[in-house]
Biopython code that builds the backbone (N, CA, C, O; Angstrom):
import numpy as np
from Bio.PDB.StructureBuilder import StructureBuilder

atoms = [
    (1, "UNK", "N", (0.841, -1.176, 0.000)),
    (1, "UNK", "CA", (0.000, 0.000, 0.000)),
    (1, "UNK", "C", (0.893, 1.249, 0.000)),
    (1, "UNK", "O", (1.979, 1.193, 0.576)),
    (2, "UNK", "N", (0.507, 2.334, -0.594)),
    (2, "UNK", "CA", (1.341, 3.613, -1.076)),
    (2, "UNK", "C", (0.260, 4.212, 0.020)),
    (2, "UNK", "O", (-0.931, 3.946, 0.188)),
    (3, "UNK", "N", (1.169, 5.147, 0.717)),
    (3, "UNK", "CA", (0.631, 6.148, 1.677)),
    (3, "UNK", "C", (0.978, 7.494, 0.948)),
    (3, "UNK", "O", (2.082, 7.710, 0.447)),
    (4, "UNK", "N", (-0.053, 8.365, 0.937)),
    (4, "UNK", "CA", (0.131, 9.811, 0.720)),
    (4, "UNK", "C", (-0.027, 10.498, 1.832)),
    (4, "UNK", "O", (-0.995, 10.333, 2.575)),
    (5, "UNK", "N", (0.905, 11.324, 2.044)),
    (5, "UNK", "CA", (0.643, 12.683, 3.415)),
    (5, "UNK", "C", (0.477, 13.649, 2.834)),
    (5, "UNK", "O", (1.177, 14.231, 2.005)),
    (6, "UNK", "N", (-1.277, 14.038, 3.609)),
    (6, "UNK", "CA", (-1.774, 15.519, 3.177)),
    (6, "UNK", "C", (-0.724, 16.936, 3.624)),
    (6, "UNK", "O", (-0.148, 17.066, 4.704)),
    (7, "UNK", "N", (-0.697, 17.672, 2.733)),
    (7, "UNK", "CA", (-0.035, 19.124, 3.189)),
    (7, "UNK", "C", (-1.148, 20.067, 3.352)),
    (7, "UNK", "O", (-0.996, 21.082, 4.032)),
    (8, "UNK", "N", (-2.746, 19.674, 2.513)),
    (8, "UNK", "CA", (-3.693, 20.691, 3.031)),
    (8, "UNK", "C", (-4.453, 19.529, 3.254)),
    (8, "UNK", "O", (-3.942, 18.413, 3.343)),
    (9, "UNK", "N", (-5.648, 19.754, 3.348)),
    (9, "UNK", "CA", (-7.148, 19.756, 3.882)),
    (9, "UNK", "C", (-7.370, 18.283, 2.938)),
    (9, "UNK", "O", (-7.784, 17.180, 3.295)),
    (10, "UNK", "N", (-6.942, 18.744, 1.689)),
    (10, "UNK", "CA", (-7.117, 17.578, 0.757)),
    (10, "UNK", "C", (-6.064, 17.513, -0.330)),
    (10, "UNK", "O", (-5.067, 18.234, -0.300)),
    (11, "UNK", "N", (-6.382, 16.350, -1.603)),
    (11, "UNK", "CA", (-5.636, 16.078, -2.427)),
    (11, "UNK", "C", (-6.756, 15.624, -3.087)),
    (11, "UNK", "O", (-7.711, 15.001, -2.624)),
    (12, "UNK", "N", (-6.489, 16.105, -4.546)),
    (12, "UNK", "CA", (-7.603, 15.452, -5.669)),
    (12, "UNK", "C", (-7.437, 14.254, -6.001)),
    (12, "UNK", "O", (-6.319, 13.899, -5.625)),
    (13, "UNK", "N", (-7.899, 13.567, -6.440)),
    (13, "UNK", "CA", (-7.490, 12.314, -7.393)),
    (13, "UNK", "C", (-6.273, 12.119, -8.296)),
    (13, "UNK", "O", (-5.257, 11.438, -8.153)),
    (14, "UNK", "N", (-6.822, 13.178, -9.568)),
    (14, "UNK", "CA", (-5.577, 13.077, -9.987)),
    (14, "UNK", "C", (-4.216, 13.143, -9.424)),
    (14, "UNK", "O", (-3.417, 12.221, -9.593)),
    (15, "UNK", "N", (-3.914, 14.280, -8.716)),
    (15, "UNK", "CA", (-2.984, 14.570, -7.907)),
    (15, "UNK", "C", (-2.671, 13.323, -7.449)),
    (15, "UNK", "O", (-1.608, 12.724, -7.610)),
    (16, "UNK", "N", (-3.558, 12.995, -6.925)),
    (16, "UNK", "CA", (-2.667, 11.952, -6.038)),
    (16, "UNK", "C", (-2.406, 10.742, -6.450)),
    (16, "UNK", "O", (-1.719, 9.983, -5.765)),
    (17, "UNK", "N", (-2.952, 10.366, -7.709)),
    (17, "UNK", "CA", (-2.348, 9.105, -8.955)),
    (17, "UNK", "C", (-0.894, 9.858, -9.056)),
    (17, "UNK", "O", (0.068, 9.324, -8.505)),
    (18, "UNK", "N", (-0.773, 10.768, -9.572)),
    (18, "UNK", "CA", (0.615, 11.355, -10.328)),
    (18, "UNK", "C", (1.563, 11.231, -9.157)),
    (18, "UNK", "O", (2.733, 10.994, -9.457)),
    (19, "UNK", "N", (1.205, 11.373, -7.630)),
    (19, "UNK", "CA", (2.177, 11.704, -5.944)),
    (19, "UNK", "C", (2.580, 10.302, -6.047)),
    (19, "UNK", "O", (3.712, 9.996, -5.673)),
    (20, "UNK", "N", (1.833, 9.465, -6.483)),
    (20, "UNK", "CA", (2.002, 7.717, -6.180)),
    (20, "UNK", "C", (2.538, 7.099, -7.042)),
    (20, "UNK", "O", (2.692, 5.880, -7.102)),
    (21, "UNK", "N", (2.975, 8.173, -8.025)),
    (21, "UNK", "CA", (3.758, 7.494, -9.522)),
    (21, "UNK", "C", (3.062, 6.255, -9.984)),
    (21, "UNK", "O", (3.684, 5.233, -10.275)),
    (22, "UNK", "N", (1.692, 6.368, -10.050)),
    (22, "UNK", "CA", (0.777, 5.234, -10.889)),
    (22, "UNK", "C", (0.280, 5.333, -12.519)),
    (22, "UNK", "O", (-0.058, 4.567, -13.421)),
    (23, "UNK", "N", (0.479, 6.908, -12.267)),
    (23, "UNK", "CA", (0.757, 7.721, -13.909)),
    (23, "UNK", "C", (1.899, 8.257, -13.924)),
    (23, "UNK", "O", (2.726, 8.252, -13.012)),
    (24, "UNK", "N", (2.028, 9.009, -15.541)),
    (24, "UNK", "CA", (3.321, 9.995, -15.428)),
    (24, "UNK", "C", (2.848, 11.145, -15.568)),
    (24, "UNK", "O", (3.542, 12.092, -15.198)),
    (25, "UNK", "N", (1.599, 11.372, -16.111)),
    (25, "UNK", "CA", (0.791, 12.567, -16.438)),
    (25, "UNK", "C", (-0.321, 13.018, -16.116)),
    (25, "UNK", "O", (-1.068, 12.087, -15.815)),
    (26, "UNK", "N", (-0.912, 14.228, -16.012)),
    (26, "UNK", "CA", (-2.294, 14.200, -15.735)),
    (26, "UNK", "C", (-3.134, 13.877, -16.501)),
    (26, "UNK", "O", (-4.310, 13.705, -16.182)),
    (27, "UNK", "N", (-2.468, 13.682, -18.137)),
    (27, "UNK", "CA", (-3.606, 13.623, -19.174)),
    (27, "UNK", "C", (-3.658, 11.718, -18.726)),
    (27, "UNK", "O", (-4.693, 11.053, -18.667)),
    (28, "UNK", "N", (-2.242, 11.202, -18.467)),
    (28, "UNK", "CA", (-2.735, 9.710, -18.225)),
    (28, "UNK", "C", (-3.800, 9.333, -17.352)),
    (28, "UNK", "O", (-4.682, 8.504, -17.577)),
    (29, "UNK", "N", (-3.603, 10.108, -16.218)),
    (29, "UNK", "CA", (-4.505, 10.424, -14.733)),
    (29, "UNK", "C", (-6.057, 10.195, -15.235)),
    (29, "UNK", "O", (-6.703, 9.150, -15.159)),
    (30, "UNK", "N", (-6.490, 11.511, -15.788)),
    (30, "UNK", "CA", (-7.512, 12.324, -16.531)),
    (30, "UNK", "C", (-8.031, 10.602, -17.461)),
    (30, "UNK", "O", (-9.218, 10.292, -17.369)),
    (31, "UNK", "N", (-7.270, 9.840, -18.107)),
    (31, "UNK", "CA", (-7.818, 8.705, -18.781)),
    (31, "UNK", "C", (-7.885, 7.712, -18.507)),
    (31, "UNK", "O", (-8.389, 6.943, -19.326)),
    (32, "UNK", "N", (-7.332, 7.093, -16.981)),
    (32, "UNK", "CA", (-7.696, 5.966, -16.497)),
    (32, "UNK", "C", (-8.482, 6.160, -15.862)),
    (32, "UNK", "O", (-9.073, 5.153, -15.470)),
    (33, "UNK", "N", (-8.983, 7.483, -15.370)),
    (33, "UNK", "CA", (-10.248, 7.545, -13.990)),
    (33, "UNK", "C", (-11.725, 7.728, -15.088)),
    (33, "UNK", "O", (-12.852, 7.257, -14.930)),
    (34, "UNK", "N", (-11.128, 8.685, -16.321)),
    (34, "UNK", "CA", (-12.424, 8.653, -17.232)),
    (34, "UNK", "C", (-12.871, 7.135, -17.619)),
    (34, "UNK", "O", (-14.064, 6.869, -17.770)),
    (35, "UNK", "N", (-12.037, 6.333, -17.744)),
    (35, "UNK", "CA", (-12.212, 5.400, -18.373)),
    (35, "UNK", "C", (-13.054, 4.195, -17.373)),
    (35, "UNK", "O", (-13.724, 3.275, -17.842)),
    (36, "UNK", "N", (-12.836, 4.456, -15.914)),
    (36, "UNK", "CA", (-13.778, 3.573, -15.154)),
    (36, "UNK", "C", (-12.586, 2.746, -14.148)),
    (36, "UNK", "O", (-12.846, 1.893, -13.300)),
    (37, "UNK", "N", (-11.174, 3.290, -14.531)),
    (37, "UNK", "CA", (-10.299, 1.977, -13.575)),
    (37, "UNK", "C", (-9.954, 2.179, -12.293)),
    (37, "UNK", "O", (-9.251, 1.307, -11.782)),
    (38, "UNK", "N", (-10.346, 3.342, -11.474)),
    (38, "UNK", "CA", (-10.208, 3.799, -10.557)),
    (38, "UNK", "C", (-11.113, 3.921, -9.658)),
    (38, "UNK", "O", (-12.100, 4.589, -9.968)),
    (39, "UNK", "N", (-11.039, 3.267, -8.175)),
    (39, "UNK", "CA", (-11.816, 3.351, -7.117)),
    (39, "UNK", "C", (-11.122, 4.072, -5.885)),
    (39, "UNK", "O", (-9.962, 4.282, -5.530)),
    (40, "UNK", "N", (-12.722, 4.418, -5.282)),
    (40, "UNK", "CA", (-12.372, 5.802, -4.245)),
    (40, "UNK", "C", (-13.429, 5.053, -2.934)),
    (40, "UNK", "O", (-14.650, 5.165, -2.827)),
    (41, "UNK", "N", (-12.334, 4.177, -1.911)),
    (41, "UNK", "CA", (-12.812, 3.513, -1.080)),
    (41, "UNK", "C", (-14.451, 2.434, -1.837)),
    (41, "UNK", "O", (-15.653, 2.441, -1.572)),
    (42, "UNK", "N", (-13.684, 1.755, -2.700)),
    (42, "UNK", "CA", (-14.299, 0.902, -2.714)),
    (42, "UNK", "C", (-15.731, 1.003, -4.487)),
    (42, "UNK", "O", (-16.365, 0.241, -5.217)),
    (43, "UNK", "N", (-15.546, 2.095, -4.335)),
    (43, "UNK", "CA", (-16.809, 2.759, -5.308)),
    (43, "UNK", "C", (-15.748, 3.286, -6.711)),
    (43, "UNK", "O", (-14.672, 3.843, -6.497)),
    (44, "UNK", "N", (-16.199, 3.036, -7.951)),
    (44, "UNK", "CA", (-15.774, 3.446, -9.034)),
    (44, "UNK", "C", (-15.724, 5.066, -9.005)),
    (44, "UNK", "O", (-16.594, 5.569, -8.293)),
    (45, "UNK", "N", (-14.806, 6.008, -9.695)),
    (45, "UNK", "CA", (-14.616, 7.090, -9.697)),
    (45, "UNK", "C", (-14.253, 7.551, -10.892)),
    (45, "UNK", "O", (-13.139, 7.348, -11.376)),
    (46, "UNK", "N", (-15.360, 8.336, -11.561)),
    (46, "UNK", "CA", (-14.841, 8.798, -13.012)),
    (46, "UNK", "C", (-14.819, 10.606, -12.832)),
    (46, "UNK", "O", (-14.840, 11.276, -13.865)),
    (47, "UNK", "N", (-14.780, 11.264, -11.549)),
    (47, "UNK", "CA", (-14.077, 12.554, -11.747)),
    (47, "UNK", "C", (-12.521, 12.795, -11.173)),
    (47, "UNK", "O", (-11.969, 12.351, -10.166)),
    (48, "UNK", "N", (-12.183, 13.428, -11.929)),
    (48, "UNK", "CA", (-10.423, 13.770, -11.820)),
    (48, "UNK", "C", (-10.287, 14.352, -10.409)),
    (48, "UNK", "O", (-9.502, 14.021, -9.521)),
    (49, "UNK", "N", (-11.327, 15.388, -10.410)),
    (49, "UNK", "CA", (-11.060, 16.528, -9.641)),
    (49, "UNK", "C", (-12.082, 16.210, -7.925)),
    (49, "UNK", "O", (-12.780, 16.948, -7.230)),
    (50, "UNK", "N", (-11.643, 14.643, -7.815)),
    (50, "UNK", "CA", (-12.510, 13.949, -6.379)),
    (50, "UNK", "C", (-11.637, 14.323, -5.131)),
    (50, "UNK", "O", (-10.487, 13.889, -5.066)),
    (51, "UNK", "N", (-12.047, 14.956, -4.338)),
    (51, "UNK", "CA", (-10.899, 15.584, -3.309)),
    (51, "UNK", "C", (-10.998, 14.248, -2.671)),
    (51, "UNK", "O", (-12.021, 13.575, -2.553)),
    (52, "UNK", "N", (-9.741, 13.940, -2.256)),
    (52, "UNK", "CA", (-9.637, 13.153, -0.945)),
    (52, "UNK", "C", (-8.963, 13.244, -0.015)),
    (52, "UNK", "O", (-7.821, 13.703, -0.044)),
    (53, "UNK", "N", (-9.599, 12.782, 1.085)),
    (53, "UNK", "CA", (-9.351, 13.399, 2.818)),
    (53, "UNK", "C", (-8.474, 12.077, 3.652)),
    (53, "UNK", "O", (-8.409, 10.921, 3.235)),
    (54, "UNK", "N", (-7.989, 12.485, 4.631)),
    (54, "UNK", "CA", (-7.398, 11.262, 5.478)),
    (54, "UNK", "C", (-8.538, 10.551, 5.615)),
    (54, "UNK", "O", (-9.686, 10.874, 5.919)),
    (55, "UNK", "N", (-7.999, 9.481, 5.327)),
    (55, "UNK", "CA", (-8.919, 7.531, 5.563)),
    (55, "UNK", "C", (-9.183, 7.166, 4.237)),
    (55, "UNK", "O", (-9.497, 6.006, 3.968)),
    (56, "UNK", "N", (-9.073, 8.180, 3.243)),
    (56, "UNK", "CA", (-9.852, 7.575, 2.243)),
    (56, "UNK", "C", (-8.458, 6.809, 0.999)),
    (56, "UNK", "O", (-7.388, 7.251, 0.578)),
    (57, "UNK", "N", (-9.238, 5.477, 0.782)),
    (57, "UNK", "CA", (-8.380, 4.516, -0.065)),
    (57, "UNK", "C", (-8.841, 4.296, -1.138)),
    (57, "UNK", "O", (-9.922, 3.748, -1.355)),
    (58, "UNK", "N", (-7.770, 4.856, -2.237)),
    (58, "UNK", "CA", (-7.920, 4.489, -3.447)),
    (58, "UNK", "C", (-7.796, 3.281, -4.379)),
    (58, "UNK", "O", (-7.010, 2.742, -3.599)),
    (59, "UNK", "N", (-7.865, 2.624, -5.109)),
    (59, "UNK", "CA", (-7.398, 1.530, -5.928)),
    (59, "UNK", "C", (-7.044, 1.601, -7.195)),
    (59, "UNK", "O", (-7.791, 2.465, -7.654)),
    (60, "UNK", "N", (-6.301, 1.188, -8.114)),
    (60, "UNK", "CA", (-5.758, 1.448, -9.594)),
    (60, "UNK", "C", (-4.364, 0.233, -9.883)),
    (60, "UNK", "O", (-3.252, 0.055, -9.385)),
    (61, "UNK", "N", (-5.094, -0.344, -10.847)),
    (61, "UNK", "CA", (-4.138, -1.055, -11.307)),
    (61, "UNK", "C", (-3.404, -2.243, -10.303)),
    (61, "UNK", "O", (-2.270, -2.659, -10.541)),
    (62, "UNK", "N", (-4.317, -2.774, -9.020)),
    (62, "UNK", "CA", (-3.764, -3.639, -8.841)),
    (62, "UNK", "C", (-3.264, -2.854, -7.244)),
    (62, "UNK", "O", (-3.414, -3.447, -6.176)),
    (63, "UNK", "N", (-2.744, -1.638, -7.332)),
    (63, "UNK", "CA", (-2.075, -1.097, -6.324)),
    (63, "UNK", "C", (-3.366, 0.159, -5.507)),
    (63, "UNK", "O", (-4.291, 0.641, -6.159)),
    (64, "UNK", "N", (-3.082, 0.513, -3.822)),
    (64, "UNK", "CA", (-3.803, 0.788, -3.371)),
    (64, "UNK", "C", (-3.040, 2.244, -2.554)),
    (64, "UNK", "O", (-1.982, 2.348, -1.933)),
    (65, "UNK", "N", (-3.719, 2.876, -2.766)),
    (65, "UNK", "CA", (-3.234, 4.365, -2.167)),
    (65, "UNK", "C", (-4.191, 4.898, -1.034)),
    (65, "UNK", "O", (-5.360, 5.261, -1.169)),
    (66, "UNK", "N", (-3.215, 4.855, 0.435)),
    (66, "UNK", "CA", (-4.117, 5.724, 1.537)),
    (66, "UNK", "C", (-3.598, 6.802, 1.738)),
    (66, "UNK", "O", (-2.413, 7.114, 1.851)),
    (67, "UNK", "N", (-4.455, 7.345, 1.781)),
    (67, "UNK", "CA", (-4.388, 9.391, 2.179)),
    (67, "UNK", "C", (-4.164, 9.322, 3.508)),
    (67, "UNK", "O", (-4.856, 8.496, 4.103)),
    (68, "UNK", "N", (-3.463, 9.898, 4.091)),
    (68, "UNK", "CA", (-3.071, 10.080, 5.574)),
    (68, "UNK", "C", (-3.108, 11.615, 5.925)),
    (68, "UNK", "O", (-3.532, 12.338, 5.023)),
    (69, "UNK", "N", (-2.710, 12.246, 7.153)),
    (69, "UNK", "CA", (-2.483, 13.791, 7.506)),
    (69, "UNK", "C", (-1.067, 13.466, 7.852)),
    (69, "UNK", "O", (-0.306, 14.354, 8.236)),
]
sb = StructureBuilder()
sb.init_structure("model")
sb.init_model(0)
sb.init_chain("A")
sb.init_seg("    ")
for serial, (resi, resn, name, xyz) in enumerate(atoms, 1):
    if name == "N":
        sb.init_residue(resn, " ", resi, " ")
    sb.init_atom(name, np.array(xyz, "f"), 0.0, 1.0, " ", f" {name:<3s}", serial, name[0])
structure = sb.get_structure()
């Protein structure tokens, strides 16, 4: 599991694919979450711009990203 530490309040999605080096880009970001491959604790997520807060766990590709403070 890839841990992210918040510096504010939140972190978007994209952002935080690109912090976890699961993309290299935002346009890659922007096309795996459009495309349906990305979950946000559990639930499919097709906006880029999904803030996420400490607790919340992402999924992509096999690998799993928690947001921390």
């Amino acid at each position: 599991m890839i841990e992210i530490k918040l510096r504010d309040e939140y972190i978007k999605l994209g952002q935080a694919l690109k912090a976890a080096h699961l993309v290299n880009s935002g346009v890659e970001a922007k096309e795996m979450i459009q495309d349906g491959e990305v979950k946000v604790n559990g639930e499919t997520e097709v906006r880029r711009g999904r803030k996420l807060y400490a607790g919340d766990i992402c999924s992509f590709d096999g690998e799993e990203i928690r947001i921390e403070n």
